[in-house]
C-alpha positions in Angstrom: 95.4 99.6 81.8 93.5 96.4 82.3 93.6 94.8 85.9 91.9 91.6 86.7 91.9 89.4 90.2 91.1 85.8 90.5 90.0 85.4 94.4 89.1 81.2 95.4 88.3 79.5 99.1 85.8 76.9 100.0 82.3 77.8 99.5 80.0 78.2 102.6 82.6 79.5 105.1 79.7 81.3 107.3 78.1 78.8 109.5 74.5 80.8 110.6 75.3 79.6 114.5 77.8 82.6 114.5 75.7 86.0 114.7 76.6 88.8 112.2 77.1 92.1 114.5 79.8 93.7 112.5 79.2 92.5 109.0 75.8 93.7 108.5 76.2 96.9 106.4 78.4 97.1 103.3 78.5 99.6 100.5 80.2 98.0 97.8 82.8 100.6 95.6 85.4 101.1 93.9 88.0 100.8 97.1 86.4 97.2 97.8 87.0 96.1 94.3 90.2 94.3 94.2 90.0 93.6 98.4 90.5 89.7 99.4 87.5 90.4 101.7 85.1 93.0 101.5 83.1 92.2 104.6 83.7 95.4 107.2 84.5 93.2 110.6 85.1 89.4 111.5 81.6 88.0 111.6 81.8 86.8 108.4 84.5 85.9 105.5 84.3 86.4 101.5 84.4 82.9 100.9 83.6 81.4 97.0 85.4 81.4 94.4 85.1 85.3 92.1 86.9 87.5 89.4 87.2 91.5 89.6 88.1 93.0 86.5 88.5 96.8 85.5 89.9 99.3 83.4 92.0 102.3 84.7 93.2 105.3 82.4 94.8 108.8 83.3 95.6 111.8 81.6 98.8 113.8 82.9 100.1 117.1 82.2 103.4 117.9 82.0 102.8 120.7 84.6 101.7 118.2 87.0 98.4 118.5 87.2 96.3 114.6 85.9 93.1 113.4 85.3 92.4 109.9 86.2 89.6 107.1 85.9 88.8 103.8 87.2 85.6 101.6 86.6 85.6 97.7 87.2 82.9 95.1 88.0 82.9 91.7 90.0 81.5 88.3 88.8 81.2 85.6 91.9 81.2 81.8 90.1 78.8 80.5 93.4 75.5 81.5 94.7 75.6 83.2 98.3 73.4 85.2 100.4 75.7 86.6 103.2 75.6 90.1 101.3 72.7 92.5 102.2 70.5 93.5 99.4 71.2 97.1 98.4 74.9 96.8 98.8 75.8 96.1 95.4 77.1 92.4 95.9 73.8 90.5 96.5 73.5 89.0 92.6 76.6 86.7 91.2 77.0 89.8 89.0 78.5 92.9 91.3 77.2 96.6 90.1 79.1 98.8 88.6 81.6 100.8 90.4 84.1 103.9 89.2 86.2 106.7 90.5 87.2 109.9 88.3 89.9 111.8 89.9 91.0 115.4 89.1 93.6 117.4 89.9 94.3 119.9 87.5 97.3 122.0 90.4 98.9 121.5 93.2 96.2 121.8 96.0 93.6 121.0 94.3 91.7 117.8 94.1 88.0 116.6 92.7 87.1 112.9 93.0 84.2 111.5 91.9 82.7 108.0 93.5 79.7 106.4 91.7 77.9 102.7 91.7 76.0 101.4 89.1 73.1 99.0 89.1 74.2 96.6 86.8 70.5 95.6 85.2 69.6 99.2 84.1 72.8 101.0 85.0 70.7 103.6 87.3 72.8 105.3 89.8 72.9 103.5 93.4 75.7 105.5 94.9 77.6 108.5 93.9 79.9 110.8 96.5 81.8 113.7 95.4 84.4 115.3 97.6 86.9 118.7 96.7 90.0 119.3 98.8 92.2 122.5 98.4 94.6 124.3 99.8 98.4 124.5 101.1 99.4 121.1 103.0 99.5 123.5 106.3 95.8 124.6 105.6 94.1 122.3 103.9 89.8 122.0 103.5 87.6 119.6 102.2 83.8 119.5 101.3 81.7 116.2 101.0 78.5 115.3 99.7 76.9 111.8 99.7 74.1 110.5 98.3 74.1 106.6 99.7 71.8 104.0 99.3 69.5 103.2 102.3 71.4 100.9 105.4 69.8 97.8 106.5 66.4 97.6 108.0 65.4 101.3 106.4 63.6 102.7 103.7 65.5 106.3 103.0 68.3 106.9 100.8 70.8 109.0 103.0 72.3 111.9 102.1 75.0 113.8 103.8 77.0 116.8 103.9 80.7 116.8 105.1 83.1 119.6 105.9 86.4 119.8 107.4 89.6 121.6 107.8 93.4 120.5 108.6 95.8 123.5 109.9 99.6 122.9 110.3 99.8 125.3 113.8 103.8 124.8 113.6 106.2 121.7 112.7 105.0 119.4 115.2 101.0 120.3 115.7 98.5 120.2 113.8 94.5 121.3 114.2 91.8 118.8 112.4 88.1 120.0 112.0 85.3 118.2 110.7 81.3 117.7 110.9 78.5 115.8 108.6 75.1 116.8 108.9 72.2 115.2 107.7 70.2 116.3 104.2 67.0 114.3 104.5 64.7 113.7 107.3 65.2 116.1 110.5 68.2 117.6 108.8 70.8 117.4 112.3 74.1 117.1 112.6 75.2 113.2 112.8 78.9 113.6 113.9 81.4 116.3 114.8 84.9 116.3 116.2 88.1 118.5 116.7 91.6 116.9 117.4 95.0 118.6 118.3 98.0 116.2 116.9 101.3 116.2 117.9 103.7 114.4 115.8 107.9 113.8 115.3 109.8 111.3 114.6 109.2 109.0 117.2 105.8 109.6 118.7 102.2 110.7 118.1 99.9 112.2 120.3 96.6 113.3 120.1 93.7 114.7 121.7 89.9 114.2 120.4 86.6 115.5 120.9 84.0 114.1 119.4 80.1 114.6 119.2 77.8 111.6 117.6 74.1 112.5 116.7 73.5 108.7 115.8 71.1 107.1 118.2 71.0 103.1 117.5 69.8 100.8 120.4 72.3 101.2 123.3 73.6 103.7 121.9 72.6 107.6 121.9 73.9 110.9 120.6 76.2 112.1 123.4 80.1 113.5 123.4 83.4 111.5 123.9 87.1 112.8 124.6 90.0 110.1 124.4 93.4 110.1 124.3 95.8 108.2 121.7 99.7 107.7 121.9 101.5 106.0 119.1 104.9 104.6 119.6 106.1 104.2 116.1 107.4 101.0 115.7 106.1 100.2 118.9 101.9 100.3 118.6 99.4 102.8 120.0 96.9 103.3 123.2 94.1 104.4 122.9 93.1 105.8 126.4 88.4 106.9 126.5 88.7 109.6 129.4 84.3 111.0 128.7 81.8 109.7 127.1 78.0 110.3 127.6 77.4 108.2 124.2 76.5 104.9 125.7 73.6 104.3 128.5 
């Protein structure tokens, strides 16, 4: 199947008096692809005019089970230097991005994530994630190997567990940590959150523990609180944190 997006606005839509705080990183892939704007935050647009194009295929059983792939490419028709270099977006021609997706049962899930440098075809980005299990106990494993973020050197690669348990109708128990592969080897985040949810309301209770240190910022633990009204909107009540000086 053959999918192709035509995106056009005015070219130079990022004035340089506005400061870019949440735009800096970006790791182009395959979920940006087809996106109006792949800029993370507000600080700056996708302006220019581009095409995405692709090619997606699948394989399905008649038991259920599928095999599925997705690789496409982006070609911008102006010059612009608002994306970083290293994320995949910096030349008029985008890498190469893909997804490969398999799921021979019920309950079980491989998907494979990979970028493409688009002058030798070398491998900038590749994740690979397997999820298994029942809908009432259900785990995942991660591993990332990512390109280096802005202002550093190292490529960064990760490790990512976690674990969903169904307690009864209503609750439900969500696990999860990432630790670090190269350099010091720690753990970079970890949380655990009870949810309670019907047909009207959601409620749930995190604790989270950060191992990023970044400026103001410093590795430290935070518990908040969020309610969700459907229909309504949520609140998102902070009630500890010792990540912020």
């Amino acid at each position: 199947e053959p999918i192709v997006g035509f995106y056009a606005a005015p070219n130079d839509l990022n004035p340089r008096d506005i400061p870019n705080d949440d735009s800096v990183v970006l790791d182009f892939g395959d979920n940006h692809l087809f996106n109006r704007n792949r800029f993370a935050g507000y600080d700056r647009v996708d302006d220019g005019q581009r095409v995405d194009y692709g090619l997606r295929a699948g394989v399905f059983g008649e038991g259920g089970g599928y095999t599925q792939v997705v690789i496409g490419q982006s070609y911008r028709l102006n010059d612009s230097n608002d994306f970083p270099v290293g994320s995949g977006l910096e030349d008029r021609v985008s890498d190469i991005v893909g997804r490969v997706t398999v799921a021979p049962l019920s309950g079980f899930d491989l998907v494979y994530r990979f970028r493409l440098d688009h002058r030798n075809l070398a491998v900038d980005r590749q994740e690979a994630t397997v999820s298994f299990g029942p809908d009432n106990l259900r785990f995942a494993i991660s591993y990332h190997d990512l390109p280096p973020v802005v202002g550093e050197v190292e490529e960064r690669k990760q490790i990512s567990g976690s674990a969903s348990i169904g307690l009864t109708r209503y609750w439900r128990l969500s696990l999860a940590t990432t630790r670090n592969l190269t350099g010091e080897r720690d753990t970079l985040s970890a949380y655990g959150q009870a949810i309670y949810q019907d047909e009207c309301l959601a409620f749930s209770v995190t604790v989270s523990e950060s191992g990023t240190r970044d400026r103001d910022v410093k590795p430290g633990t935070s518990v908040y609180f969020t309610v969700v009204l459907k229909n309504l909107g949520e609140l998102v009540a902070p009630v500890y944190s010792t990540t912020s000086q």
